[in-house]
Backbone as ProteinMPNN parsed JSONL, in Angstrom:
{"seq_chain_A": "XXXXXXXXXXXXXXXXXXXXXXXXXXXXXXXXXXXXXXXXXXXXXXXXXXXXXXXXXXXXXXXXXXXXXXXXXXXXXXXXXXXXXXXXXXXXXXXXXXXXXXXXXXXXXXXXXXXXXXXXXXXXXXXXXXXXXXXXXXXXXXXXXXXXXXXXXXXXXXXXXXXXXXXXXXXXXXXXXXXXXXXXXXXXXXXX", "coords_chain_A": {"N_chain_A": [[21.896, 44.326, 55.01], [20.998, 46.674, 55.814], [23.776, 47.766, 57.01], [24.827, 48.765, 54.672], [22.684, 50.514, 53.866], [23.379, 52.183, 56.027], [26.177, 52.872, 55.597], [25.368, 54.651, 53.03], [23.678, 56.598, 53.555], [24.614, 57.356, 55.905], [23.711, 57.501, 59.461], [22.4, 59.548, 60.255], [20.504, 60.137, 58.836], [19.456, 57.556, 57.506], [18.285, 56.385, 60.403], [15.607, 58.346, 59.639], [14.781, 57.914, 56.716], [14.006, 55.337, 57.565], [12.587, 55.519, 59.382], [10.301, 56.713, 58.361], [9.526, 54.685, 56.311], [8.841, 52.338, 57.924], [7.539, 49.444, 59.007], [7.951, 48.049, 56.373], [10.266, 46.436, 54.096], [13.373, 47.57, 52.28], [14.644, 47.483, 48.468], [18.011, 48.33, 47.378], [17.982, 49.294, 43.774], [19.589, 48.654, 40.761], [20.597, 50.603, 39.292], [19.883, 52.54, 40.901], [17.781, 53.63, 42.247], [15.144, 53.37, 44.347], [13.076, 50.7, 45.527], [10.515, 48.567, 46.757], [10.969, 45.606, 49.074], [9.268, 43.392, 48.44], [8.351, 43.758, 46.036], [10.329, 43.88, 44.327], [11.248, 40.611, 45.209], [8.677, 39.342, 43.593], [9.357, 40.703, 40.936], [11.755, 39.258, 40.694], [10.847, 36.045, 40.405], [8.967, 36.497, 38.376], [10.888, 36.879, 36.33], [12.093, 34.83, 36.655], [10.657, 32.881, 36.24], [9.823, 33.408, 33.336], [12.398, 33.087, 32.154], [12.753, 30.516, 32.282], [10.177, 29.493, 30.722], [11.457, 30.606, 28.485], [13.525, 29.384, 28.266], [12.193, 26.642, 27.672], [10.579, 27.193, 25.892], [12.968, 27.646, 23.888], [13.66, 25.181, 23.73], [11.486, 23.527, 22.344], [12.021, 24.982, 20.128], [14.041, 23.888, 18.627], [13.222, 21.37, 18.962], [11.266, 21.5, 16.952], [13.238, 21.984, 14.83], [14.513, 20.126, 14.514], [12.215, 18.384, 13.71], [11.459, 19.377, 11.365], [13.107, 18.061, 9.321], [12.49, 15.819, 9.69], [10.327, 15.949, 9.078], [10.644, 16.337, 6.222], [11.745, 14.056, 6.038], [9.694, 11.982, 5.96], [7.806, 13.263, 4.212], [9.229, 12.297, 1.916], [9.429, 9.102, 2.193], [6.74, 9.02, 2.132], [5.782, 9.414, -0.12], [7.722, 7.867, -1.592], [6.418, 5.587, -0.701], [4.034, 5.391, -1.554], [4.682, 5.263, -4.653], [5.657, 2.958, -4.47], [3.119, 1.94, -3.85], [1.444, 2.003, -6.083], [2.93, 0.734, -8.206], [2.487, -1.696, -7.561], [-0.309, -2.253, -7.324], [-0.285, -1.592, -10.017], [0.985, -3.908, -11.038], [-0.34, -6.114, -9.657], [-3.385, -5.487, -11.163], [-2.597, -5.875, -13.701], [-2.138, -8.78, -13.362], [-4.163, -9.812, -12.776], [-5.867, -9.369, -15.335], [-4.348, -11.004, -16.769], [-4.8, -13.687, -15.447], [-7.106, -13.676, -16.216], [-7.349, -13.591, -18.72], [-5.989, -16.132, -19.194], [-8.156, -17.986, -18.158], [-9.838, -17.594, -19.986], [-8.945, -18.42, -22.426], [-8.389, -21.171, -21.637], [-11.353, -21.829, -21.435], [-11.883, -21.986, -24.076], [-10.344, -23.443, -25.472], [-10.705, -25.885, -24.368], [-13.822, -25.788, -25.343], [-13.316, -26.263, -28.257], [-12.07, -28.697, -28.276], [-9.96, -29.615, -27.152], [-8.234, -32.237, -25.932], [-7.761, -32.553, -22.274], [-5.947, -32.519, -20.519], [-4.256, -31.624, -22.367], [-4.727, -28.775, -22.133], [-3.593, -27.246, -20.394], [-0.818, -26.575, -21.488], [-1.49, -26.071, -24.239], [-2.309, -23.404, -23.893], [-0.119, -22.193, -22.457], [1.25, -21.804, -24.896], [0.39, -19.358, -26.086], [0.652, -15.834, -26.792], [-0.657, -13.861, -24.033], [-0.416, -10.881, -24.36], [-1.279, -10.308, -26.661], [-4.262, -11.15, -26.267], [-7.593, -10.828, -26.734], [-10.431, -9.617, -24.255], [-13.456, -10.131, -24.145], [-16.127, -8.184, -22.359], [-17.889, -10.939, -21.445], [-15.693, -12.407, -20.222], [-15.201, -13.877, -22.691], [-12.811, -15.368, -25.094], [-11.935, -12.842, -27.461], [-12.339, -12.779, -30.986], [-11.666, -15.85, -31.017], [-11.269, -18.515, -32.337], [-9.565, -17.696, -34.509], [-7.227, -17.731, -32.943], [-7.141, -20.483, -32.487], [-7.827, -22.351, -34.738], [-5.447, -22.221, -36.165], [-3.368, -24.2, -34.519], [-5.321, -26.198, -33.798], [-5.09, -27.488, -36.722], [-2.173, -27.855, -36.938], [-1.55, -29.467, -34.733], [-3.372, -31.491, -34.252], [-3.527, -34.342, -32.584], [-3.498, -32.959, -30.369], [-6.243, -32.519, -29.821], [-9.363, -34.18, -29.48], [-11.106, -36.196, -31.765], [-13.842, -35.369, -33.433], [-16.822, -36.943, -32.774], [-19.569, -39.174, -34.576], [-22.775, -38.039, -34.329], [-25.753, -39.453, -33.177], [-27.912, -41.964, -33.521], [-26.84, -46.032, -32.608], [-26.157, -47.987, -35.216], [-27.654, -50.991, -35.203], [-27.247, -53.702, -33.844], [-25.5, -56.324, -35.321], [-24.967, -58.422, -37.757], [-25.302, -56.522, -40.584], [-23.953, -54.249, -40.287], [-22.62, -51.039, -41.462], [-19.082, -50.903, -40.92], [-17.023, -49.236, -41.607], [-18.567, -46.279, -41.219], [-18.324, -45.914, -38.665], [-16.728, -44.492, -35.941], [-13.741, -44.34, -34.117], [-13.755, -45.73, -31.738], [-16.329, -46.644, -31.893], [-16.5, -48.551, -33.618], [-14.618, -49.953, -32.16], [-15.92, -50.933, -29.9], [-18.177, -52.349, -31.11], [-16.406, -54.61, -32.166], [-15.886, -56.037, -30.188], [-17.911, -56.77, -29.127], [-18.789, -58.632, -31.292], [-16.744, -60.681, -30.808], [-18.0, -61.9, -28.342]], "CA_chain_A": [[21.461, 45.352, 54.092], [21.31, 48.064, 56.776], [24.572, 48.224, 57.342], [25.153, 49.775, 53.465], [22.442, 52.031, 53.903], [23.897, 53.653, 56.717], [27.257, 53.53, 55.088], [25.786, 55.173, 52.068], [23.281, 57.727, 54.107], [24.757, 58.493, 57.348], [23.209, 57.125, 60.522], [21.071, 60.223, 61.15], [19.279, 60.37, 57.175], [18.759, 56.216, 57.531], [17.323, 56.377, 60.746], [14.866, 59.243, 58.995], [14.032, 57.005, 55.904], [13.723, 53.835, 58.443], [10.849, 56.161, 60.625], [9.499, 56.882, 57.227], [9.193, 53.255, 55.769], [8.414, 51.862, 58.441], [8.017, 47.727, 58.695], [8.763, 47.956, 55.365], [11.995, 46.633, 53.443], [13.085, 48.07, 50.769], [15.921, 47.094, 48.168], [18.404, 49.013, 46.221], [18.149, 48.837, 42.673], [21.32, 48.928, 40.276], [20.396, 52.56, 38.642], [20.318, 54.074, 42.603], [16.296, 54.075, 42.897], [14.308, 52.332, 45.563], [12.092, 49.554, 45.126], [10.168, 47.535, 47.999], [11.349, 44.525, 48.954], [7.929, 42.655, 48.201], [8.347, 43.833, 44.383], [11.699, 42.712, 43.97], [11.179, 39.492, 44.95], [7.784, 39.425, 42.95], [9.975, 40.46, 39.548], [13.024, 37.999, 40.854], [10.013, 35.462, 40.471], [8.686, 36.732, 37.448], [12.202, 36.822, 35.579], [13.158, 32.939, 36.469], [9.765, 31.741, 35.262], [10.063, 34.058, 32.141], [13.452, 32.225, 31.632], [12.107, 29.127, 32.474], [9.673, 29.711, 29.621], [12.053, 30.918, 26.991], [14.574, 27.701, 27.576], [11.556, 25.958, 27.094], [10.911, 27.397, 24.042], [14.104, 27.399, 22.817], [13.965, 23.801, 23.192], [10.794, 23.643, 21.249], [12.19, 25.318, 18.781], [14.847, 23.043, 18.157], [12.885, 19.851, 18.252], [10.997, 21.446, 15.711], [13.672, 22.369, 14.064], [14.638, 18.7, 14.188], [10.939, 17.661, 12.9], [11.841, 19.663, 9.886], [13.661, 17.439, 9.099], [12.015, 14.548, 10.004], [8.696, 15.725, 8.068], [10.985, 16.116, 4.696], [12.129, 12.351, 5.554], [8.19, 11.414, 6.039], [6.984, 12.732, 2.943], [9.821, 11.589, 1.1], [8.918, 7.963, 2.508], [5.464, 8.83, 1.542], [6.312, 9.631, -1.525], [8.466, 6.245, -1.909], [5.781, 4.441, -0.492], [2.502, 5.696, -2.942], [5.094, 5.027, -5.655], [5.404, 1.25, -4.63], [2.164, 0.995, -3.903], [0.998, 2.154, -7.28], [3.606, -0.187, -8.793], [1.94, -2.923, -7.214], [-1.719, -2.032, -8.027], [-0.673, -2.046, -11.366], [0.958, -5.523, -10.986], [-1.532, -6.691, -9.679], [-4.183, -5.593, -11.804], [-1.786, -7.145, -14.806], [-1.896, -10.258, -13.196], [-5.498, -10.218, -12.98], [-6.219, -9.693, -16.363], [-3.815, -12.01, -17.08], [-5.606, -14.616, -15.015], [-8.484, -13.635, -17.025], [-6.973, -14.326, -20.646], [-5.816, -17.497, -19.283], [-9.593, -18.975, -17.818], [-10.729, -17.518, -21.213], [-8.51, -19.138, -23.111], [-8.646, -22.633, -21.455], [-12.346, -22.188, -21.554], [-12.353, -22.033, -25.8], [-9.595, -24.757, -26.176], [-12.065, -26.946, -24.029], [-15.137, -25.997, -25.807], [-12.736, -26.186, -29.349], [-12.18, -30.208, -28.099], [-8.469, -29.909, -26.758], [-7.877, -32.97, -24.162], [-8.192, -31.836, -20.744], [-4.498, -32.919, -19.873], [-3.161, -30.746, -22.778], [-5.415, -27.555, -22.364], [-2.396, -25.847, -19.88], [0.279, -26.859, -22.616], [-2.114, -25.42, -25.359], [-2.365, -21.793, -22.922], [0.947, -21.61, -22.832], [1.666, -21.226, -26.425], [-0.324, -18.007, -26.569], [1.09, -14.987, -25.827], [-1.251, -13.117, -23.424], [-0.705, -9.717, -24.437], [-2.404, -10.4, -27.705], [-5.378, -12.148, -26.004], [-8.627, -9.642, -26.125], [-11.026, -10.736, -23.658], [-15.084, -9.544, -23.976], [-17.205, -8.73, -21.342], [-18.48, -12.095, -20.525], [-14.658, -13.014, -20.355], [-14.595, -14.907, -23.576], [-11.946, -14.888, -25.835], [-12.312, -12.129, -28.882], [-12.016, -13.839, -32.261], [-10.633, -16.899, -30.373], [-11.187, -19.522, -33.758], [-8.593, -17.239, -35.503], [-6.242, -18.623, -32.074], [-7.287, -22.047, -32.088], [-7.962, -23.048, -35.62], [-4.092, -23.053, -36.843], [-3.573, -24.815, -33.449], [-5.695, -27.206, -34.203], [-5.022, -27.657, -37.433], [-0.851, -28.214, -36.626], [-1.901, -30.333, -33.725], [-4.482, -32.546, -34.347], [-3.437, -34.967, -31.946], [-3.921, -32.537, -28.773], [-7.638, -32.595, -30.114], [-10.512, -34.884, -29.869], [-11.79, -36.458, -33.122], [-15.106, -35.361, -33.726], [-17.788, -38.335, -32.537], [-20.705, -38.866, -35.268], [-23.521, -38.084, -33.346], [-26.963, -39.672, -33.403], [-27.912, -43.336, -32.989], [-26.232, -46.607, -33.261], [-26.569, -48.706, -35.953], [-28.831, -52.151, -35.076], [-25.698, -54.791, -33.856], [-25.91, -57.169, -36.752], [-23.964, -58.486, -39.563], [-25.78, -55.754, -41.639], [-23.146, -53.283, -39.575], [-21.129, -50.977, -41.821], [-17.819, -51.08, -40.223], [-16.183, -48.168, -42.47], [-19.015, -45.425, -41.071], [-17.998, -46.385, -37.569], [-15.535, -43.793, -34.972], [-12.673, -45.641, -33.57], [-14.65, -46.068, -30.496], [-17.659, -47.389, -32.043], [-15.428, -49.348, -34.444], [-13.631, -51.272, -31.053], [-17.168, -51.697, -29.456], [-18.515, -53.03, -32.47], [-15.971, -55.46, -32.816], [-16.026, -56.452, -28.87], [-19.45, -57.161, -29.127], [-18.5, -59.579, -32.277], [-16.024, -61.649, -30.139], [-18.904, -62.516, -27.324]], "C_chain_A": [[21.446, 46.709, 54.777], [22.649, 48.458, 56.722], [24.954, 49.141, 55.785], [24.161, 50.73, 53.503], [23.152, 53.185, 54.657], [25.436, 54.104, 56.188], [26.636, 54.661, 53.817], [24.8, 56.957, 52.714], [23.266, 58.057, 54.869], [23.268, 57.658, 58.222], [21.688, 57.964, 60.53], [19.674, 59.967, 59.594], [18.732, 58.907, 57.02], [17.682, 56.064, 58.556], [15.518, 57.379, 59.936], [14.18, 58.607, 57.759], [13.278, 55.498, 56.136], [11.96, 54.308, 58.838], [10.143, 55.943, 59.398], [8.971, 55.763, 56.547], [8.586, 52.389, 56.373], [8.662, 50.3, 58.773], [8.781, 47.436, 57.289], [9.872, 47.57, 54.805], [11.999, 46.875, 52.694], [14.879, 47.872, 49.973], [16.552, 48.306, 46.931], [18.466, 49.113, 44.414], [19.422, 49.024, 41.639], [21.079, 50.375, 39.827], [19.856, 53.527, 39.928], [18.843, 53.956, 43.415], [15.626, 52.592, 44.005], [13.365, 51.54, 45.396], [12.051, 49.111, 46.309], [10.651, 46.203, 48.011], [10.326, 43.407, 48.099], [7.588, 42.754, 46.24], [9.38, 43.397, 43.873], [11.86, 41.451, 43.965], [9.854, 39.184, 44.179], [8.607, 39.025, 41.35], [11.127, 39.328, 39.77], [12.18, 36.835, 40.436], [9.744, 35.705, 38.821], [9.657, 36.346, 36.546], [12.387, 35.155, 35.593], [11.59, 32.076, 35.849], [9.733, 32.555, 34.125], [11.256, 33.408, 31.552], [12.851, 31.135, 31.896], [11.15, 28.744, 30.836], [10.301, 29.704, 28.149], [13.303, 29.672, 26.984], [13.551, 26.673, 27.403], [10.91, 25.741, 25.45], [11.55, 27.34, 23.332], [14.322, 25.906, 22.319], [13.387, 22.967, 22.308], [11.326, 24.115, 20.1], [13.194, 23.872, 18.151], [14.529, 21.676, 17.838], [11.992, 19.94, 17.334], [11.848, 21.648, 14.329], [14.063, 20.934, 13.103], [13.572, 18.196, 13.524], [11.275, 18.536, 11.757], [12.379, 19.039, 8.984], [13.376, 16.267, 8.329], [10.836, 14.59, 9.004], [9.209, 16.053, 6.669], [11.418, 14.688, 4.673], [10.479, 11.554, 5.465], [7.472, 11.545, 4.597], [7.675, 12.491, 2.072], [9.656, 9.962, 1.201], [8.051, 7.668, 1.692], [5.448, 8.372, -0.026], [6.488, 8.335, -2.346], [7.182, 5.159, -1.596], [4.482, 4.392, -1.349], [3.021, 5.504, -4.073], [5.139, 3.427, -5.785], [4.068, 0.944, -4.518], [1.103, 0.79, -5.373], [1.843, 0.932, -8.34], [2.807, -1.289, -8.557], [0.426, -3.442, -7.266], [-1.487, -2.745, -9.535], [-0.234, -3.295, -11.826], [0.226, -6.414, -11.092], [-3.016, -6.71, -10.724], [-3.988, -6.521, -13.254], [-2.355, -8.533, -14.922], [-3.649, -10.705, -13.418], [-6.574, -10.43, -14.289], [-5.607, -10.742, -16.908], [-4.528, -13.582, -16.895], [-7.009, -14.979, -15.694], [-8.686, -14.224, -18.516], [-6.947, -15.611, -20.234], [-7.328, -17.806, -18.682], [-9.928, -18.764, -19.317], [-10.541, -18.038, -22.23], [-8.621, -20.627, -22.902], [-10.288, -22.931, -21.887], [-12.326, -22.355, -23.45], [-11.084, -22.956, -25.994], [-10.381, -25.923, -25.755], [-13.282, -27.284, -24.724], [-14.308, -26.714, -27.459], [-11.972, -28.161, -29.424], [-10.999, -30.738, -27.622], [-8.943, -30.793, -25.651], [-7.296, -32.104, -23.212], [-7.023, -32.027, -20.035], [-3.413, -32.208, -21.017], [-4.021, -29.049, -23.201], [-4.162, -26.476, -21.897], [-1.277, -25.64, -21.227], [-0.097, -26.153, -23.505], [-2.075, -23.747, -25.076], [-0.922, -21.476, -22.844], [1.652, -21.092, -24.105], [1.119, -19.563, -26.682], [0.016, -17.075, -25.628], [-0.373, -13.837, -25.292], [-1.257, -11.729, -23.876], [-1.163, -9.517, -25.508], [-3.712, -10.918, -27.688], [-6.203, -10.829, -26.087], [-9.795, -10.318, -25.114], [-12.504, -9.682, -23.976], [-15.51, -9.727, -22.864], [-17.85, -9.783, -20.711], [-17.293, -13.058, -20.117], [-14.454, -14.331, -21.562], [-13.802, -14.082, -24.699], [-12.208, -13.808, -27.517], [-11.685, -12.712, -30.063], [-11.172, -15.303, -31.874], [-10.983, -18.47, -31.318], [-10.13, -18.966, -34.199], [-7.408, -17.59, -34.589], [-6.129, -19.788, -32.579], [-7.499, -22.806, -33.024], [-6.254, -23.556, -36.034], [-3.543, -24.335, -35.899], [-3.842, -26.523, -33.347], [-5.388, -28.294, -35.087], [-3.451, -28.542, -37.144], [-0.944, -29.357, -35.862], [-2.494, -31.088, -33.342], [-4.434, -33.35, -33.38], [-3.104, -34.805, -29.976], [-5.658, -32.752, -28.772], [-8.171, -33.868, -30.02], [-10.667, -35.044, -31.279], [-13.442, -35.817, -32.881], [-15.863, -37.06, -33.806], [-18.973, -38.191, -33.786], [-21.778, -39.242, -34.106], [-24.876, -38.517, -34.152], [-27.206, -41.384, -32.99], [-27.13, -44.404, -33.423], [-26.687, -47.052, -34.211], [-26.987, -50.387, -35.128], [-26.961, -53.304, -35.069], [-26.538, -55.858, -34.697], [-24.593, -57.41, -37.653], [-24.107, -57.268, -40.714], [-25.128, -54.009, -41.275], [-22.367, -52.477, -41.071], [-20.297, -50.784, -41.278], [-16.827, -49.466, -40.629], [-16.747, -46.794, -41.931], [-18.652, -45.155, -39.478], [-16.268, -45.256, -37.203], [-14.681, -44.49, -35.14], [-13.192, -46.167, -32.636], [-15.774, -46.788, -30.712], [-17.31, -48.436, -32.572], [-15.216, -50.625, -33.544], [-15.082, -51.458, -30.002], [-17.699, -52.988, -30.06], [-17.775, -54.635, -31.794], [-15.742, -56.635, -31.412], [-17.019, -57.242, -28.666], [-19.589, -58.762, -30.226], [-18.157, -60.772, -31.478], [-16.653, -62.593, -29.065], [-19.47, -63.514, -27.696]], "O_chain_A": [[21.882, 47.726, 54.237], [22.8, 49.622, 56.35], [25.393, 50.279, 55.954], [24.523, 51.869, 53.211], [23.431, 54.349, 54.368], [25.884, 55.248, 56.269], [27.411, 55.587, 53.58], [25.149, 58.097, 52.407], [22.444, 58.899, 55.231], [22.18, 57.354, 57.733], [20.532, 57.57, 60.678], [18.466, 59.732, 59.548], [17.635, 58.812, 56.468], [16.529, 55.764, 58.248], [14.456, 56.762, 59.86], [12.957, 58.746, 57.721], [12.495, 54.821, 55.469], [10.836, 53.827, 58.7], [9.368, 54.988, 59.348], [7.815, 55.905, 56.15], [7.828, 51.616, 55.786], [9.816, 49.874, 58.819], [9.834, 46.822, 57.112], [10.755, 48.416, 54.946], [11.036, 46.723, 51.943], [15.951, 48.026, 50.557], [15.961, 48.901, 46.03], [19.604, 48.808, 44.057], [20.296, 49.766, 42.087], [21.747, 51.227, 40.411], [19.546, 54.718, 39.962], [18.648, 54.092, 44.623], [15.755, 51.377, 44.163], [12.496, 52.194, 44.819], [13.042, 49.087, 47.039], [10.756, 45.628, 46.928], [10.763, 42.699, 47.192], [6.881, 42.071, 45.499], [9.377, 42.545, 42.985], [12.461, 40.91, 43.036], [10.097, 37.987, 44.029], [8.643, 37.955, 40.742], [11.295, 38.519, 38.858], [12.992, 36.186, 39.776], [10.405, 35.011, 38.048], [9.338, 35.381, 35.853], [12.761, 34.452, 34.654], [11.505, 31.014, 35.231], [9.18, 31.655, 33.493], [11.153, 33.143, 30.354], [11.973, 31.152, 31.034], [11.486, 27.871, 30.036], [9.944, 29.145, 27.112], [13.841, 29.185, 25.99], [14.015, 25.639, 26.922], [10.802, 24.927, 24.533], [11.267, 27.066, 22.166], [14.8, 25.45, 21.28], [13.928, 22.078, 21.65], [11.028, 23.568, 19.038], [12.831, 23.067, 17.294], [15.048, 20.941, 16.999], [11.66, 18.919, 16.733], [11.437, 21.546, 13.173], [14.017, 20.661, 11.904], [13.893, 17.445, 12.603], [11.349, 17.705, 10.852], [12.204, 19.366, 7.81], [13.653, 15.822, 7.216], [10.434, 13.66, 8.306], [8.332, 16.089, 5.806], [11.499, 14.071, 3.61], [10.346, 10.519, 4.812], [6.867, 10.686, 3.957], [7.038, 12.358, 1.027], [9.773, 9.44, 0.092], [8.04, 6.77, 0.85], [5.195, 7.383, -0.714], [5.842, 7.864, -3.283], [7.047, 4.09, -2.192], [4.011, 3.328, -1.752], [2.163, 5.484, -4.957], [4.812, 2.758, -6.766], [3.663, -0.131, -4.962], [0.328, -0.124, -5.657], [1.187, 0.34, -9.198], [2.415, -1.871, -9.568], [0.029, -4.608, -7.255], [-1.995, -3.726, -10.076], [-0.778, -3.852, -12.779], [0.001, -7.242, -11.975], [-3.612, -7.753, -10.993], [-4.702, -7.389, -13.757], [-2.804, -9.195, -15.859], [-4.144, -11.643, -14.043], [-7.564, -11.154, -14.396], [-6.307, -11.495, -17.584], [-4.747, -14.406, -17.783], [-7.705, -15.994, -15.731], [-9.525, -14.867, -19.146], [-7.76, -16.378, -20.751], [-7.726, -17.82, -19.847], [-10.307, -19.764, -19.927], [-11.434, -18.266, -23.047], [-8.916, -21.34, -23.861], [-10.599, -23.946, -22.51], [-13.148, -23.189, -23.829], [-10.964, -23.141, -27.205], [-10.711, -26.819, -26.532], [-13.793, -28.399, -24.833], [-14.815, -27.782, -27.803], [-11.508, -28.686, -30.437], [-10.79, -31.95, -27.574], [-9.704, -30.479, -24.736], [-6.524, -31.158, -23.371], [-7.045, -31.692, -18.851], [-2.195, -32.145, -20.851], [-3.91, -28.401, -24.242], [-3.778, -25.453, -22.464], [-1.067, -24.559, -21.777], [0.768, -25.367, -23.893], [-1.832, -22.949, -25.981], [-0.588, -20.356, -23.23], [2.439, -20.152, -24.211], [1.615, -18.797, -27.508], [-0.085, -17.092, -24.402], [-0.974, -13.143, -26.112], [-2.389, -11.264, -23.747], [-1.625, -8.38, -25.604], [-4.336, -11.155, -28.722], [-5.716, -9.798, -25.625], [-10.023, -11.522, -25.226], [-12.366, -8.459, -23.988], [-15.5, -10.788, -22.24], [-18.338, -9.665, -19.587], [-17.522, -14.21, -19.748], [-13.814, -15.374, -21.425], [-13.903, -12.924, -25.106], [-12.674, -14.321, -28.535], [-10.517, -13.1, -30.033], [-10.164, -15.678, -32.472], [-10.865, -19.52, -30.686], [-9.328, -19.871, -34.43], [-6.388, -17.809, -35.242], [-5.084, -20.163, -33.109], [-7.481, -24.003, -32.738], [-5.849, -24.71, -36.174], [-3.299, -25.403, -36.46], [-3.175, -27.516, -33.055], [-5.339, -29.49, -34.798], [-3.495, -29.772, -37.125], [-0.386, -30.352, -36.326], [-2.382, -31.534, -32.2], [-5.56, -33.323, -32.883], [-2.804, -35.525, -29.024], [-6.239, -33.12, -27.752], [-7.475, -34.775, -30.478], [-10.387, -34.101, -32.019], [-13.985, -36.082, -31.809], [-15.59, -38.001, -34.552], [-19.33, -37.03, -33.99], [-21.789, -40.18, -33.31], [-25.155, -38.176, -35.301], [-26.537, -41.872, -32.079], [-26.567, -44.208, -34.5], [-27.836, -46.658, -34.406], [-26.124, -50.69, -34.304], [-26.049, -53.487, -35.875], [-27.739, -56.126, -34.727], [-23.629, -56.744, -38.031], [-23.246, -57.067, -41.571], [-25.554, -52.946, -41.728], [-21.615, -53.172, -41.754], [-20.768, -49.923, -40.535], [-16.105, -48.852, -39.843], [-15.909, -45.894, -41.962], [-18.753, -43.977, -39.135], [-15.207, -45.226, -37.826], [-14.601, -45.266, -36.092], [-13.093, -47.393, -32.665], [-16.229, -47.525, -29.839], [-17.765, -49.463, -32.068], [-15.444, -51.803, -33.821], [-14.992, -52.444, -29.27], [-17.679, -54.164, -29.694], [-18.376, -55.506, -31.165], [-15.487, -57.827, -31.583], [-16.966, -58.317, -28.068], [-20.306, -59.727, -29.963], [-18.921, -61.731, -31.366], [-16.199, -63.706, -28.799], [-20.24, -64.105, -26.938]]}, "name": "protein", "num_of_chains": 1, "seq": "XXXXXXXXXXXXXXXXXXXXXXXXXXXXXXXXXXXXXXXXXXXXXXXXXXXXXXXXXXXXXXXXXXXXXXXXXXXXXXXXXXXXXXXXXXXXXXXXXXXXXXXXXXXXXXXXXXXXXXXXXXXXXXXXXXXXXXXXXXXXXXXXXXXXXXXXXXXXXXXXXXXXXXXXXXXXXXXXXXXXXXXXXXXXXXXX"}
């Protein structure tokens, strides 16, 4: 570095700025003026972590630029996914009322005297989305179901039993007032 000062100020005017500076180094700057060495490398310093900085940022930028992206594919997901899950709520809830017509319905073909091996068979005939169900889950007007039902079908039903006591086993039996069941007792009882 000496040797261009003295090319550019003569031996005698370098020594003269040398006396003057002292230990000192000092560097040229591109626009002619003088700067200390100790500040030059200071800003040389300054400058590469200032770049350092801004390719870091730049690179930030870009992987946000990329999450821009990414967060219109997220809440489009979202989106997709609060739409199935609402689909599937309301499935579900469907099904649950559904589940509900049908107990409510088996329960009033049961109480209504349907055998207990054709109550599902009887639940299937009825379409569910006409079922109303009440608060305590029983069926709303569920005679105006189960009477034609009945009526058509007699032979999913129970007979009606006459209820109350037997009659006194005896010859003095009438036979004609008699179930079928009491009827084939009856007549069991005869044969002994």
């Amino acid at each position: 570095m000496d040797e261009k000062l003295i090319e550019l100020l003569g031996e005698e005017l370098f020594n003269q700025v040398k006396e003057k500076i002292g230990e000192n180094k000092i560097v040229i700057a591109n626009n002619g003026t003088w700067v200390p060495a100790e500040k030059h490398e200071q800003l040389k310093a300054d400058y590469k972590e200032i770049n350092g900085r801004l390719d870091k940022a730049n690179e930030d930028l870009k992987g946000f630029a990329d999450t821009s992206n990414t967060i219109e594919e997220l809440k489009s997901k979202l989106e997709e996914s609060n739409k199935q899950y609402e689909e599937y709520k309301t499935e579900v809830g469907k099904k649950e009322v559904n589940r509900t017509k049908k107990a409510g319905l088996e329960k009033l073909f049961k109480d209504s005297g349907a055998l207990e091996e054709t109550i599902d068979l009887l639940v299937s005939t009825i379409d569910l989305e006409n079922v109303q169900i009440d608060s305590k889950n029983n069926v709303v007007d569920g005679e105006l179901l189960v009477n034609p039902i009945k009526e058509s079908r007699k032979s999913l039903f129970t007979q009606q039993k006459i209820q109350g006591e037997r009659p006194p086993q005896g010859d003095s039996q009438d036979i004609n007032s008699l179930d079928d069941q009491a009827f084939f007792d009856t007549m069991m009882a005869k044969q002994k």
